[in-house]
Every structure is written in structure tokens, then in C-alpha cells.
FIKOLZA-1660 file (N, C-alpha, C; in steps of 0.1 Angstrom, whole numbers, plus 5000, padded with zeros to 4 digits):
% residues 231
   i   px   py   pz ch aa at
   1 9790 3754 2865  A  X  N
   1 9787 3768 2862  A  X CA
   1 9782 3770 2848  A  X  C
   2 9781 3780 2842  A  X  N
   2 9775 3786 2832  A  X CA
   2 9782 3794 2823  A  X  C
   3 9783 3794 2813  A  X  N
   3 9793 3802 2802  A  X CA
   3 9781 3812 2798  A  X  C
   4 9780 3826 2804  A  X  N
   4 9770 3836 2794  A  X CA
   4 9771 3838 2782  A  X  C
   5 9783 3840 2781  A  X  N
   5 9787 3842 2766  A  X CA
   5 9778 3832 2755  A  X  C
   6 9775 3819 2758  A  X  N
   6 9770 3810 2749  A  X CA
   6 9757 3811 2748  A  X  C
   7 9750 3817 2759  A  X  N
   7 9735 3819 2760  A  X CA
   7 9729 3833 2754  A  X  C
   8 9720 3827 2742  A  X  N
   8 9715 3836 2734  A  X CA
   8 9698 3833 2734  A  X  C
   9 9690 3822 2744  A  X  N
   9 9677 3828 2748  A  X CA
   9 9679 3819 2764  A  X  C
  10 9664 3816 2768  A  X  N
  10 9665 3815 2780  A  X CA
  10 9650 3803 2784  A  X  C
  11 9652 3793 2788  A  X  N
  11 9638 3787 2788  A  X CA
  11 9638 3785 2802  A  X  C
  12 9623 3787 2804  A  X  N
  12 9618 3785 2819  A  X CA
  12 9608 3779 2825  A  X  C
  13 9608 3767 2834  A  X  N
  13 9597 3764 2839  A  X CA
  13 9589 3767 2843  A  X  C
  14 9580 3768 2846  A  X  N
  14 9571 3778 2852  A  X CA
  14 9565 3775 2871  A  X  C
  15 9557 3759 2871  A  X  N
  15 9552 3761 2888  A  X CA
  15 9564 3759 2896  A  X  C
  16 9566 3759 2912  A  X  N
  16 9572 3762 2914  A  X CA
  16 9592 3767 2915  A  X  C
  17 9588 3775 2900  A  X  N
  17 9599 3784 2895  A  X CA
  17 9602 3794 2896  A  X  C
  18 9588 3803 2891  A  X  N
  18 9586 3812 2891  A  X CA
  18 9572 3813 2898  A  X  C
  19 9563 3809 2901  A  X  N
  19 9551 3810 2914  A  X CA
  19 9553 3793 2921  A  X  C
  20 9549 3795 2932  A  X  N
  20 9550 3784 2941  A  X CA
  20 9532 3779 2937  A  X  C
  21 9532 3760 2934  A  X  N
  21 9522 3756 2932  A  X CA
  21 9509 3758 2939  A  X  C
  22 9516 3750 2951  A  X  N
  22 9504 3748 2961  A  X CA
  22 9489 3757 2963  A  X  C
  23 9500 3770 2964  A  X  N
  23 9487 3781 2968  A  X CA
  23 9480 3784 2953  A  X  C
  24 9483 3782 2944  A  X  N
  24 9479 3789 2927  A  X CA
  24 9466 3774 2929  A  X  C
  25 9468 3763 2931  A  X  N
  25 9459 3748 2928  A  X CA
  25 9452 3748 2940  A  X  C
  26 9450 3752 2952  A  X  N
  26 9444 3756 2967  A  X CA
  26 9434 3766 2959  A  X  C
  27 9442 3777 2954  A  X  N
  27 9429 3784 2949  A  X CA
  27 9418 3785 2941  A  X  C
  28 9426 3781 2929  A  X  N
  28 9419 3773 2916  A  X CA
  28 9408 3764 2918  A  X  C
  29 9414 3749 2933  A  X  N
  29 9400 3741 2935  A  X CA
  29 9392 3746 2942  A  X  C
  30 9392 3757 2951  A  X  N
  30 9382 3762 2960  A  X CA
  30 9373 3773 2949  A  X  C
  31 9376 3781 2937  A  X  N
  31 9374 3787 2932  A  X CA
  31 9359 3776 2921  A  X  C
  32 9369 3767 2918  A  X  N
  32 9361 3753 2911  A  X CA
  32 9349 3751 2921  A  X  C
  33 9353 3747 2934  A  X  N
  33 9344 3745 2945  A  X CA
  33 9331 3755 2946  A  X  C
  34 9334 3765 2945  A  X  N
  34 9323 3776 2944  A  X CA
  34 9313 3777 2928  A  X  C
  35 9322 3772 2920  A  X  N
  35 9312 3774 2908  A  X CA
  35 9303 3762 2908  A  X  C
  36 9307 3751 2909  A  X  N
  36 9299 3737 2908  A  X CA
  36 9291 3738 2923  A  X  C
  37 9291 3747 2935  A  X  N
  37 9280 3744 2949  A  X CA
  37 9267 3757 2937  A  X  C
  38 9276 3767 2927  A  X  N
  38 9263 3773 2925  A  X CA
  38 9255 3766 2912  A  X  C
  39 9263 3758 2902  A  X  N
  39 9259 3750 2890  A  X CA
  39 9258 3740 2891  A  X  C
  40 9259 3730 2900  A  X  N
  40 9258 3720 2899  A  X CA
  40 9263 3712 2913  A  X  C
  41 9252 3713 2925  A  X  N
  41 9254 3716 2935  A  X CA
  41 9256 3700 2944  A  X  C
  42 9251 3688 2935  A  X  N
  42 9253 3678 2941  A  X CA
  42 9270 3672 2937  A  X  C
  43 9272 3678 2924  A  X  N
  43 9285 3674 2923  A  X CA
  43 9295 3682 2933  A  X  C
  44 9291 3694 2935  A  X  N
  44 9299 3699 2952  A  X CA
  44 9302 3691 2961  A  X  C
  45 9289 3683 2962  A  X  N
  45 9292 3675 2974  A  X CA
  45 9297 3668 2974  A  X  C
  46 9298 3657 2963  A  X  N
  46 9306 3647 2962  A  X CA
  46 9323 3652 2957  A  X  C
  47 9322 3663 2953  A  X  N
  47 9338 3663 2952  A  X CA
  47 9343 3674 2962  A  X  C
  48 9338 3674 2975  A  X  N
  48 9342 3679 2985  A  X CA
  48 9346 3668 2995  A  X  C
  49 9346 3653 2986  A  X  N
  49 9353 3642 2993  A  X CA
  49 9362 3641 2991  A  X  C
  50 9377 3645 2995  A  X  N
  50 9386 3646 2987  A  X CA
  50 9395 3631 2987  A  X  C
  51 9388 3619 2993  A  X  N
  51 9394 3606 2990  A  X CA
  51 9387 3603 2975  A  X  C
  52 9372 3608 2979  A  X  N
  52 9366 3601 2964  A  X CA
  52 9369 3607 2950  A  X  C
  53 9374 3621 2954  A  X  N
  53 9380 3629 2942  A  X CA
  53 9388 3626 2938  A  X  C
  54 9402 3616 2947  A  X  N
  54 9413 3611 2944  A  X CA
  54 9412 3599 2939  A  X  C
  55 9400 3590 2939  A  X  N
  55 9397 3579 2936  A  X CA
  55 9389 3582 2920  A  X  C
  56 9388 3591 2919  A  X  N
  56 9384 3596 2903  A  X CA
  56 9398 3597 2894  A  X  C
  57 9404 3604 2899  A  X  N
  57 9414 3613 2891  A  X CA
  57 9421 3600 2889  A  X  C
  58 9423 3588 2897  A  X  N
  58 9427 3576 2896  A  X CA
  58 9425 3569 2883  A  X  C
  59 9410 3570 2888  A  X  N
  59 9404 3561 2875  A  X CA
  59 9403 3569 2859  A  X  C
  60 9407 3585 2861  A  X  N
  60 9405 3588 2849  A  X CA
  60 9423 3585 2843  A  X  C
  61 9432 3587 2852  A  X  N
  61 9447 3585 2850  A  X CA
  61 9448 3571 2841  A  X  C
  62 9443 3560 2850  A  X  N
  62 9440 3549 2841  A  X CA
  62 9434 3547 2834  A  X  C
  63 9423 3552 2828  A  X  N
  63 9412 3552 2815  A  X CA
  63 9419 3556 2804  A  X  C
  64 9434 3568 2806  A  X  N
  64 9440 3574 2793  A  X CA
  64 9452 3574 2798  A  X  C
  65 9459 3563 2800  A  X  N
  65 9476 3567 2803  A  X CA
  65 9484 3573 2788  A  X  C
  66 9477 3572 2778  A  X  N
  66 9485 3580 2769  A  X CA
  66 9480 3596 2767  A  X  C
  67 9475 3601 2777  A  X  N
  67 9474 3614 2779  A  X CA
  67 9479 3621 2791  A  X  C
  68 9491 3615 2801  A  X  N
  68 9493 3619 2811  A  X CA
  68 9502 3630 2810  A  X  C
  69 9507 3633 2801  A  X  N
  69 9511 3646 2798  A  X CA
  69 9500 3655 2800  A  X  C
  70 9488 3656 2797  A  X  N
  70 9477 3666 2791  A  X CA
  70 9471 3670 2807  A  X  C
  71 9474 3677 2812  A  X  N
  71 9469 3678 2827  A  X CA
  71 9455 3685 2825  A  X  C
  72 9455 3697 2817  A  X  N
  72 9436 3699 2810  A  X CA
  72 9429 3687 2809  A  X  C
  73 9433 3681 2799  A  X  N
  73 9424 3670 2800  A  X CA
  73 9418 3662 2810  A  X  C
  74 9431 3656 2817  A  X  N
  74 9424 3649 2832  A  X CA
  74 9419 3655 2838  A  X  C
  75 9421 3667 2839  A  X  N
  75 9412 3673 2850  A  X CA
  75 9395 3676 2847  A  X  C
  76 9395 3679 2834  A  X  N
  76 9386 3685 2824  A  X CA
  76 9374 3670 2828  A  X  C
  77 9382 3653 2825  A  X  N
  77 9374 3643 2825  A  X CA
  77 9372 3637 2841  A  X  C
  78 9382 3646 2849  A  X  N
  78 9381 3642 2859  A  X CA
  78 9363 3650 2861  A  X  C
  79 9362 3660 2860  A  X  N
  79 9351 3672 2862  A  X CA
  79 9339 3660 2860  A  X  C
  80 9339 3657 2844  A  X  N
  80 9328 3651 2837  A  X CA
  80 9325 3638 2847  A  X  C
  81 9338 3630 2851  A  X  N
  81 9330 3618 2859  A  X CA
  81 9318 3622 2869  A  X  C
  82 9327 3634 2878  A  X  N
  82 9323 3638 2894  A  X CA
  82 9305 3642 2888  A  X  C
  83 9303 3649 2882  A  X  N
  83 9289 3652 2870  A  X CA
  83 9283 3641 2872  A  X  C
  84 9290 3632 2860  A  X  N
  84 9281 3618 2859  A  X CA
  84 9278 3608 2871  A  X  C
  85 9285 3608 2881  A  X  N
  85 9284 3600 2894  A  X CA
  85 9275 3607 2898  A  X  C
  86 9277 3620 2901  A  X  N
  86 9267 3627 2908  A  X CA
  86 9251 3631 2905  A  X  C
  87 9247 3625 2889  A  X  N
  87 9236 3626 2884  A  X CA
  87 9234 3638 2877  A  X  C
  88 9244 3650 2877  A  X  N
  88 9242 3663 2869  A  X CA
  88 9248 3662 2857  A  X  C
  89 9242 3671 2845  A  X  N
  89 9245 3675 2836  A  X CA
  89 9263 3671 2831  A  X  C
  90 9263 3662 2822  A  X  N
  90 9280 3661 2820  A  X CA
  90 9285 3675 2811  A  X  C
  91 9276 3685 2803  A  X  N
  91 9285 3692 2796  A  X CA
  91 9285 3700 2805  A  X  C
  92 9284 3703 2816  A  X  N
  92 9289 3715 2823  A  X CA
  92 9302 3713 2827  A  X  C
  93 9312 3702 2821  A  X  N
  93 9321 3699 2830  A  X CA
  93 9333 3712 2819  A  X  C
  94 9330 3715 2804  A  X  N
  94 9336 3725 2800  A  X CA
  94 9338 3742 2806  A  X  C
  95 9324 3742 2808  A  X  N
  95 9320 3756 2820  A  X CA
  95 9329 3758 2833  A  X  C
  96 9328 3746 2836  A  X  N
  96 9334 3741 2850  A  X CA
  96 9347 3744 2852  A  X  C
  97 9356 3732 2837  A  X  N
  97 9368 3738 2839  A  X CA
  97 9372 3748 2836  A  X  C
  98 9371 3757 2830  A  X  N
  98 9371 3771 2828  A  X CA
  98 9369 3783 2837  A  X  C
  99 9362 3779 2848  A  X  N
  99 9362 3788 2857  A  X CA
  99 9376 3783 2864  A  X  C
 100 9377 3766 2867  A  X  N
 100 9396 3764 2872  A  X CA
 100 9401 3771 2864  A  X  C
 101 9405 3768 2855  A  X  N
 101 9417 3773 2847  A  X CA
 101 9414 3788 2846  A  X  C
 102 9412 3795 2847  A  X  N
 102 9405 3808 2849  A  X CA
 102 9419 3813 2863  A  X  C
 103 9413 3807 2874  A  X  N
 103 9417 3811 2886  A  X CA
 103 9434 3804 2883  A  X  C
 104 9434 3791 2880  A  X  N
 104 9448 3785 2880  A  X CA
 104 9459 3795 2873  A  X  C
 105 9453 3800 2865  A  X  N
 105 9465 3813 2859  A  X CA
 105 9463 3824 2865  A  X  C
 106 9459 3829 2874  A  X  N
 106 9458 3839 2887  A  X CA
 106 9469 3835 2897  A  X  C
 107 9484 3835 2893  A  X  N
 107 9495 3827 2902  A  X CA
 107 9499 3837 2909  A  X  C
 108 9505 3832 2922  A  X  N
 108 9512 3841 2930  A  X CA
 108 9524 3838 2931  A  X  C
 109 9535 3854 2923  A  X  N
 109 9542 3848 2919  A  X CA
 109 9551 3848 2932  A  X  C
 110 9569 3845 2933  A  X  N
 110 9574 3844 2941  A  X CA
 110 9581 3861 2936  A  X  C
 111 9585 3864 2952  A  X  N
 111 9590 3882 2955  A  X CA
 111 9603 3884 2940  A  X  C
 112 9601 3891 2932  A  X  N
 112 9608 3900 2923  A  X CA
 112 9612 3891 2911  A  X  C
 113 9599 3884 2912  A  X  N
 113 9598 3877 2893  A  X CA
 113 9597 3887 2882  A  X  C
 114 9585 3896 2885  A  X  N
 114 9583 3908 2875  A  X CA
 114 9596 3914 2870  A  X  C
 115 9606 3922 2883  A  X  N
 115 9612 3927 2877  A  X CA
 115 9625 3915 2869  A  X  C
 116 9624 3904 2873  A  X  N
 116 9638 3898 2869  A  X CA
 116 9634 3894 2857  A  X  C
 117 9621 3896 2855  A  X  N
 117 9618 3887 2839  A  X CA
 117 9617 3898 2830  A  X  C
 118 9615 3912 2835  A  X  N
 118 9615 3927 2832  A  X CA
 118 9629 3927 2826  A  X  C
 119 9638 3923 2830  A  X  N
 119 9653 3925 2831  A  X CA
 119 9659 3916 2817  A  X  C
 120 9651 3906 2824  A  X  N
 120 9663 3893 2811  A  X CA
 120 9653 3889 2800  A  X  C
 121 9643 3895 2795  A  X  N
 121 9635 3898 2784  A  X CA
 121 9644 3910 2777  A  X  C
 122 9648 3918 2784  A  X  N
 122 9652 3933 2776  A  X CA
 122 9666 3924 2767  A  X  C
 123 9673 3914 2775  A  X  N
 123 9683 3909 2769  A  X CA
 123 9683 3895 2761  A  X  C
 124 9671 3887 2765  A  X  N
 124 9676 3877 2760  A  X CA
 124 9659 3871 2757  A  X  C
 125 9657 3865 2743  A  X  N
 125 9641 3858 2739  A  X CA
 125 9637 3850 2753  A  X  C
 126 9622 3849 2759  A  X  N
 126 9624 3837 2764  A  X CA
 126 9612 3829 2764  A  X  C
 127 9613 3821 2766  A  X  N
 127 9602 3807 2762  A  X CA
 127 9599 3801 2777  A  X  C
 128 9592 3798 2781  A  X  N
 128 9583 3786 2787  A  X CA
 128 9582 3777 2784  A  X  C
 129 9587 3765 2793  A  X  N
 129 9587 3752 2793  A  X CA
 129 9584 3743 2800  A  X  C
 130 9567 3737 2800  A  X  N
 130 9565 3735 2813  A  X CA
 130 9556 3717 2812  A  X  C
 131 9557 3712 2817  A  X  N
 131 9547 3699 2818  A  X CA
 131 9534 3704 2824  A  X  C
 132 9536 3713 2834  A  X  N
 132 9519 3718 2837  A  X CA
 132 9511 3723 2828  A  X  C
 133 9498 3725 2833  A  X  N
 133 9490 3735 2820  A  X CA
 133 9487 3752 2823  A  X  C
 134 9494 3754 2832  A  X  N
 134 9490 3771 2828  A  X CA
 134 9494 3774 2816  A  X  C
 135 9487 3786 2814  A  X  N
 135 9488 3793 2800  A  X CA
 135 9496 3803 2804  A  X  C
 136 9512 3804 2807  A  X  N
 136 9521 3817 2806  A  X CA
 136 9517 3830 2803  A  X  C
 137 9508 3832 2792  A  X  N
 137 9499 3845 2787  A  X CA
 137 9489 3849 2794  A  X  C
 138 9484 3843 2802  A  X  N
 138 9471 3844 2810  A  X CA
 138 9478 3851 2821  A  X  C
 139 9490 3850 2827  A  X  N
 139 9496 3853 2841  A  X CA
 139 9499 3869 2842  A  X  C
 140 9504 3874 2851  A  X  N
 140 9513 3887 2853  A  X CA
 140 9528 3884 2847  A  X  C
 141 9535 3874 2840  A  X  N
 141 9548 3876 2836  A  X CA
 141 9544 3870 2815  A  X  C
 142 9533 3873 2812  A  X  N
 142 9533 3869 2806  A  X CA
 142 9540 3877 2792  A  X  C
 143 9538 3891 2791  A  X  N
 143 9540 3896 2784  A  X CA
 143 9557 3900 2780  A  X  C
 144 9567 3890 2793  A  X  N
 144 9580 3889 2790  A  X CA
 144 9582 3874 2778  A  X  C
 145 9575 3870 2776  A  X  N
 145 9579 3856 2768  A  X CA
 145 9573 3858 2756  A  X  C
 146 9578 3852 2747  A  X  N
 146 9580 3852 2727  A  X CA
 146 9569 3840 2726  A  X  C
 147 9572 3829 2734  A  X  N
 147 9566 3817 2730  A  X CA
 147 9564 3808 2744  A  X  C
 148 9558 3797 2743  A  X  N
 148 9550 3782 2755  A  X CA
 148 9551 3772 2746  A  X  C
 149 9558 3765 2754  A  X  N
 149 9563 3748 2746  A  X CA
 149 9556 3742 2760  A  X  C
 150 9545 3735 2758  A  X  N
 150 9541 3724 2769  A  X CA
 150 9537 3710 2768  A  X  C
 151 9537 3701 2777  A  X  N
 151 9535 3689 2771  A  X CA
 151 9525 3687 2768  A  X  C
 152 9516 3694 2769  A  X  N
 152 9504 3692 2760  A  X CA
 152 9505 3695 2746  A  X  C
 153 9516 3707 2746  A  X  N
 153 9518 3709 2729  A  X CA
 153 9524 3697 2724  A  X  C
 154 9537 3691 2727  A  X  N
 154 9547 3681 2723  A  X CA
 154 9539 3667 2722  A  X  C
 155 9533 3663 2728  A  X  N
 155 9526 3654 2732  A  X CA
 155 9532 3639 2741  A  X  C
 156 9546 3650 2751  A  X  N
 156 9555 3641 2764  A  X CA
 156 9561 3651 2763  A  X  C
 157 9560 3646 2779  A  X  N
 157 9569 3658 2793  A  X CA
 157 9585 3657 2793  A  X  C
 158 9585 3665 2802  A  X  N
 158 9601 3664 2802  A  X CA
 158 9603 3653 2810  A  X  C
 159 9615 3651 2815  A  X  N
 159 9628 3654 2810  A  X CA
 159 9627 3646 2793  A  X  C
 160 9616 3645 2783  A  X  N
 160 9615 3634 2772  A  X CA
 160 9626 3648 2763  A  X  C
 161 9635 3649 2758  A  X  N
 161 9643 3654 2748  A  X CA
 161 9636 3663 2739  A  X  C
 162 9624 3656 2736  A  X  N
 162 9616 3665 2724  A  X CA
 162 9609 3677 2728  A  X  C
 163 9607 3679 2739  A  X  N
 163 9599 3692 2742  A  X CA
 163 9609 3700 2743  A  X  C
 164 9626 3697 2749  A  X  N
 164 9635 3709 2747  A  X CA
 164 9640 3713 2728  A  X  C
 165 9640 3701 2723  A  X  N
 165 9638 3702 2713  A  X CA
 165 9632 3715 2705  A  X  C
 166 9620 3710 2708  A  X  N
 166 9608 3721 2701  A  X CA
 166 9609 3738 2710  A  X  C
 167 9616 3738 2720  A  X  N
 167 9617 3748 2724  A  X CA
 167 9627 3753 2718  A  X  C
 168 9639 3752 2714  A  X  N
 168 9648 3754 2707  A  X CA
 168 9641 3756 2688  A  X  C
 169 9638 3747 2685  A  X  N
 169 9629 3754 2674  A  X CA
 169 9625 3762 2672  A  X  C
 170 9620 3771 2684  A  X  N
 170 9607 3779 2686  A  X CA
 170 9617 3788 2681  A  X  C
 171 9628 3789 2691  A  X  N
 171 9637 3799 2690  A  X CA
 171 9647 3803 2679  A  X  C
 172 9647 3790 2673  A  X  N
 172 9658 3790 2659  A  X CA
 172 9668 3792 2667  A  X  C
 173 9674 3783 2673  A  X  N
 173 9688 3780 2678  A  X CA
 173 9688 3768 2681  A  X  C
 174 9706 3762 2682  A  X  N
 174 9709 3750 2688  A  X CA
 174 9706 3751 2704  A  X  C
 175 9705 3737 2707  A  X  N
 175 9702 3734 2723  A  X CA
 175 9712 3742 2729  A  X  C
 176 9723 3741 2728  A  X  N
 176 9741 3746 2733  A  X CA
 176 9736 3762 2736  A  X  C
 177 9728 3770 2726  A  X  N
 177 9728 3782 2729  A  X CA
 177 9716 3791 2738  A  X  C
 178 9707 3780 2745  A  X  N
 178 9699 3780 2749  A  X CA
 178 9703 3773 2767  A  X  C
 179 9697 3784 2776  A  X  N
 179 9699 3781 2793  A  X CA
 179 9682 3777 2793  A  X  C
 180 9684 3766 2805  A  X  N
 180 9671 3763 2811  A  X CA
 180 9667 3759 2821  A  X  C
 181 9661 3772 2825  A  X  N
 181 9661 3769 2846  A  X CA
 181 9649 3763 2853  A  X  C
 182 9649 3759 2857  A  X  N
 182 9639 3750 2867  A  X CA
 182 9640 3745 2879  A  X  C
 183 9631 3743 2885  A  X  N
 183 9632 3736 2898  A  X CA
 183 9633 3719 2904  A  X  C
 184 9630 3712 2890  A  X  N
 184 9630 3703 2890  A  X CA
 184 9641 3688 2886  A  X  C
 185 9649 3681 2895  A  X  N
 185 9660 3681 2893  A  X CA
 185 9662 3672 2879  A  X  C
 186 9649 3663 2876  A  X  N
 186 9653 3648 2864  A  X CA
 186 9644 3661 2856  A  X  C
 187 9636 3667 2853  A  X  N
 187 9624 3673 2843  A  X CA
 187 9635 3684 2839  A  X  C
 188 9639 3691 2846  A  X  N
 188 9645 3701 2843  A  X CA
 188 9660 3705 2839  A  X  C
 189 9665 3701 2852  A  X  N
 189 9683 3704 2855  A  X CA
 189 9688 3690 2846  A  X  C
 190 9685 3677 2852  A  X  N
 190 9690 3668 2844  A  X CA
 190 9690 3666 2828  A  X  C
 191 9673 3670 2825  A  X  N
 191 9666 3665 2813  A  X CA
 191 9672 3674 2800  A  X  C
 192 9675 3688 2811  A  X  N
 192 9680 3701 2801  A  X CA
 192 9695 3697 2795  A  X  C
 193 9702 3695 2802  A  X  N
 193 9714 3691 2806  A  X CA
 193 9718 3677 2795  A  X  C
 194 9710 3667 2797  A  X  N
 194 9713 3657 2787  A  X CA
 194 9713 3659 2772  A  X  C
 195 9704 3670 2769  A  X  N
 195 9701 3672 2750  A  X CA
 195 9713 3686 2747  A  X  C
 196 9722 3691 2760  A  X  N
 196 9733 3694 2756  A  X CA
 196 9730 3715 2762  A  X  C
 197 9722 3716 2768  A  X  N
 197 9713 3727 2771  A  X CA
 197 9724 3733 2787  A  X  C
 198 9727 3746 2787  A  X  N
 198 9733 3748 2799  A  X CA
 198 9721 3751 2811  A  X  C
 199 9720 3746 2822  A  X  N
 199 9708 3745 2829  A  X CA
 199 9713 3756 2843  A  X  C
 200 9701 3760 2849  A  X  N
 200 9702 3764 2859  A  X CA
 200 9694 3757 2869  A  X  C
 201 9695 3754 2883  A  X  N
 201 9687 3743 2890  A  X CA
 201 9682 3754 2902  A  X  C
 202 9667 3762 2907  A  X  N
 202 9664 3761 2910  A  X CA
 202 9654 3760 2924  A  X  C
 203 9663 3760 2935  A  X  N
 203 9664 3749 2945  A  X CA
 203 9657 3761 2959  A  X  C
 204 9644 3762 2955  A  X  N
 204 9639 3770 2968  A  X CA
 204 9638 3766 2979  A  X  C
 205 9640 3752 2979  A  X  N
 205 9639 3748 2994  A  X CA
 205 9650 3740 2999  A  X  C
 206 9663 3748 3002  A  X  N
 206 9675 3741 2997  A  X CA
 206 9675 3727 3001  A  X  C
 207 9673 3723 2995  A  X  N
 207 9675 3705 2992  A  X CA
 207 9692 3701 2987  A  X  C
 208 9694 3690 2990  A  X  N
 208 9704 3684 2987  A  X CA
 208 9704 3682 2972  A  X  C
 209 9715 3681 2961  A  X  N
 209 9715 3678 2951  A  X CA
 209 9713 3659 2956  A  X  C
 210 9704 3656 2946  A  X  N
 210 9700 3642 2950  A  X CA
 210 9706 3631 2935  A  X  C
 211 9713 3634 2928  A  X  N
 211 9717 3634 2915  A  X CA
 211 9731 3628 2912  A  X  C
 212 9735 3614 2905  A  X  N
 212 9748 3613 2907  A  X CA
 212 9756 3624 2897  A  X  C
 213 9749 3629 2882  A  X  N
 213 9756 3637 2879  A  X CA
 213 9760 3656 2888  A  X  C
 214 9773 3661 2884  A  X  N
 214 9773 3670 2892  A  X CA
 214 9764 3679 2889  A  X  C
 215 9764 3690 2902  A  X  N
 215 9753 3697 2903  A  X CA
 215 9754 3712 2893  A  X  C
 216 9745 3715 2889  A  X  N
 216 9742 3729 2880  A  X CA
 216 9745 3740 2890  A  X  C
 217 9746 3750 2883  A  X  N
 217 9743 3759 2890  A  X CA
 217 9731 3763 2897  A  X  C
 218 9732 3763 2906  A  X  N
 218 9720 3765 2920  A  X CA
 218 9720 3777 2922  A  X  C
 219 9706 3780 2923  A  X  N
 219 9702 3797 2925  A  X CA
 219 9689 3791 2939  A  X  C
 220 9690 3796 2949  A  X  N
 220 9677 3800 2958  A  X CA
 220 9662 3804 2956  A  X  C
 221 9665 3813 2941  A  X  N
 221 9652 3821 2937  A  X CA
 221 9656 3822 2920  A  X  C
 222 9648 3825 2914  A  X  N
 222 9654 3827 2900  A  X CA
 222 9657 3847 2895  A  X  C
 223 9653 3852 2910  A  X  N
 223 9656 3866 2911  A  X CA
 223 9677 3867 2907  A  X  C
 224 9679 3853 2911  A  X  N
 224 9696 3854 2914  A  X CA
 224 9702 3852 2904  A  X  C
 225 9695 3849 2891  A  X  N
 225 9697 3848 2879  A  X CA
 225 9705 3859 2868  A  X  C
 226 9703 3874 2875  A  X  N
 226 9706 3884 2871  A  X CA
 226 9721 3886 2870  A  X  C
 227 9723 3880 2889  A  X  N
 227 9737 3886 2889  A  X CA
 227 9749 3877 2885  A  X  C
 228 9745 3864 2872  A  X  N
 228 9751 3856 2865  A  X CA
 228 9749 3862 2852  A  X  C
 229 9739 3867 2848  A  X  N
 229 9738 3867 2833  A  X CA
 229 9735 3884 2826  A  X  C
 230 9736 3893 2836  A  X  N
 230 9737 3908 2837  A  X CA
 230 9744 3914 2841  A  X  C
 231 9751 3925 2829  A  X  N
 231 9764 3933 2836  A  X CA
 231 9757 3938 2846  A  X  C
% end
């Protein structure tokens, strides 16, 4: 369980936390898909192969393993290959991603994030903590959060210590006085958990705790968050 009392901000993961992935990155590539069939219409084609797109993203993974934190970027050089294979223009791969990332922060969130983040902003700072690359500010809950710690900022993901770290900085507080919920059981519940952080876990698809240490407090939705940390 969770001591309220100790919690003085609040950090949060963001994809499936607070919006569910799949459909936000479904949309984003078909959105992608539409700008490169009107700019750059052979690279459509070829990355409407979605083995040979995977056989890119492969080889761009391995070209920079010290950037696998930076999910912009691979994507960004993923863009540039599918370009260059395909014979078009490589700077359009900035244009390109831009129209993704454009749509990727167009999230749908999950039912009564607005108001629960409406709720626990009034009481408590809160920060974003995420290994993906949305831009928190770009979204519909953005204007509940102070600050975004990502591993593109830090330069390594979680569960790595230093990105809770720096989120705690952000805030000017010890880890101890800082909760951090996610859905993720080693990035988030565990990772929070180890640098001394009280965690909340998550768990929309009720899954087994898969973890030898014991389990966090488990919420369904992060809407359930309220009726732990609000008179």
C-alpha cells in the first residue's frame, strides 16, 4: 500500500497509463502513410511493406544502439532510410516526421483521465515520466503537469535510477516524497520502487503480478487513484 501522507508530487507514465498505445501509433503511421503517398510517393510504397519497414527499423536499431532510448530519432532515421532505398529526397524525412509526431500526440486518452488529472494537479505538482517520445504538452492532459523527464532527456530509460532521479530534481524533493504510477511492471512499479519512490502499478489488463518482489498497489485505471490520495 501507500502512505499519502508522504506524497508531496506525483510522477506518471504516460502510454498505456494514461492513453492506450496501439490506437495513438495505428494512427500516427497511417497519418505518416498519407503524407509520404502525397510527398514522396514511392517511399509509400515501400513502407507500406510492413516486413521491410521492420527490417529497417532493425537496421537503424543496430546502426545506433546507443540511442535506443531516443525513439524520435529512430524513427526520424528510420523515415531517412525508407527515402534513401526508395530513391526520394532524404531531407524530407524531417517534414515527414513531423507530420507523425504531430498525430502521435493526438492520444486517445483512456475514460476520465481529464478529470482525475483535473483533480490531483489541484493537489499535488506532477511530472511525466516516460521512455516514449510524446510530448505531454502537445496532448489534452497537458496543461495538468509542471514538467517531462524522458529518456531522451536523461539519456536512459527506465527502470535506469537516473531518469527518477532527475524527476525528483525537477521537483525539488527526495525520491521518498514522490509516488510513481505506471503500467509497466520492471520500468515503472519495480524501477520506481528500487530508488526508494512509493509506486502505484497500473494493471489494465488484469494480469498477474509477474514479480518476485511484492506487489504495489494495483489500480485497474489510474481514474482509481483519487479514492487513495483524495479526501
Amino acid at each position: 500500500m501507500i502512505d499519502p501522507h508522504k506524497i508531496q508530487a506525483i510522477t506518471f507514465d504516460l502510454d498505456d497509463t494514461l492513453w492506450p498505445i496501439a490506437p495513438t501509433i495505428a494512427h500516427a503511421d497511417q497519418i505518416l502513410a498519407n503524407w509520404l503517398a502525397t510527398h514522396a510517393p514511392q517511399t509509400a510504397v515501400l513502407s507500406a511493406d510492413l516486413a521491410l519497414r521492420r527490417e529497417i527499423r532493425a537496421l537503424i536499431d543496430a546502426r545506433h544502439p546507443d540511442r535506443s532510448h531516443d525513439l524520435s530519432f529512430l524513427r526520424l532515421e528510420s523515415i531517412r532510410e525508407s527515402l534513401r532505398r526508395a530513391g526520394e529526397a532524404e531531407h524530407l524525412a524531417e517534414a515527414a516526421f513531423e507530420a507523425f509526431f504531430a498525430a502521435r500526440n493526438q492520444v486517445f486518452l483512456f475514460d476520465g483521465v481529464v478529470q482525475t488529472m483535473s483533480r490531483l494537479a489541484a493537489r499535488y505538482p506532477l511530472v511525466a515520466v516516460s521512455n516514449g517520445n510524446a510530448d505531454v504538452f502537445r496532448t489534452p492532459v497537458g496543461t495538468y503537469f509542471q514538467a517531462s523527464v524522458s529518456a531522451r532527456d536523461c539519456g536512459v530509460a527506465k527502470p535506469d535510477p537516473r531518469i527518477f532521479e532527475a524527476a525528483a530534481q525537477r521537483l525539488a524533493l527526495p525520491l521518498q516524497a514522490v509516488l510513481h504510477v505506471g503500467d509497466d511492471v520492471l520500468a515503472d512499479a519495480v524501477g520506481a520502487r528500487s530508488v526508494g519512490m512509493q509506486t502505484v502499478w497500473v494493471n489494465t489488463h488484469a494480469r498477474d503480478w509477474p514479480h518476485d518482489s511484492p506487489q504495489p498497489l494495483t489500480v485497474s485505471a489510474v481514474t482509481q487513484l483519487c479514492d487513495y490520495l483524495l479526501p
